[in-house]
N, C-alpha and C positions, 0 to 999 in steps of 0.2 A: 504493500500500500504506500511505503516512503517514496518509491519513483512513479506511478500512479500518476498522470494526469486526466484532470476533466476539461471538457468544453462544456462553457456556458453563452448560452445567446440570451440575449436581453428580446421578448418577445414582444413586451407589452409596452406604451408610454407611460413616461413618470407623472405625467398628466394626473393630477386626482392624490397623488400619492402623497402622505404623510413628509415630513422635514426627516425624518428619522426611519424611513425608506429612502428617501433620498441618498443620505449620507452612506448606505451599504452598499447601495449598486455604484457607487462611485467608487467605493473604497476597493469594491469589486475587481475597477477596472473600467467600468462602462462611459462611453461621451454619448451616444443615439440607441437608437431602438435597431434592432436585430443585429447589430455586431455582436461577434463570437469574441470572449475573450479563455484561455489555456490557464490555469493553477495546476498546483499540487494537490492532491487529495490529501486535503488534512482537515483532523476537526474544527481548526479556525473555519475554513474555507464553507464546509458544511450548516456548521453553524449563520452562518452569512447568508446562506444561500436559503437554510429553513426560513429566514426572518423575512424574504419577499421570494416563497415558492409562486405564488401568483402572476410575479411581471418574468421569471425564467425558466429557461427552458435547457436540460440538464445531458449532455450525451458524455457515457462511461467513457 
């Protein structure tokens, strides 16, 4: 799982989205809506990724 990478695409717009969604899709990685950004599989990243399951979209 240490060398493990995931792709995340940003599916949805931050449109509507809380201050505090905002600040994790950025942290993320993300500047627009459907760019793919690459991490490491770690439970930071995971963690991130639970807090706006709704605007992404997650490939192994």
């Amino acid at each position: 799982m240490a060398d493990k990478k995931i792709k995340i695409k940003l599916v949805k717009s931050l449109i509507g989205a809380s201050e505090a969604q905002r600040r994790v899709v950025k942290g993320l990685g993300f500047t627009k809506k459907d760019q793919v950004v690459e991490h490491l599989d770690s439970a930071t990243i995971r963690g991130m990724i639970n807090k706006v399951p709704h605007l992404l979209e997650v490939a192994e």
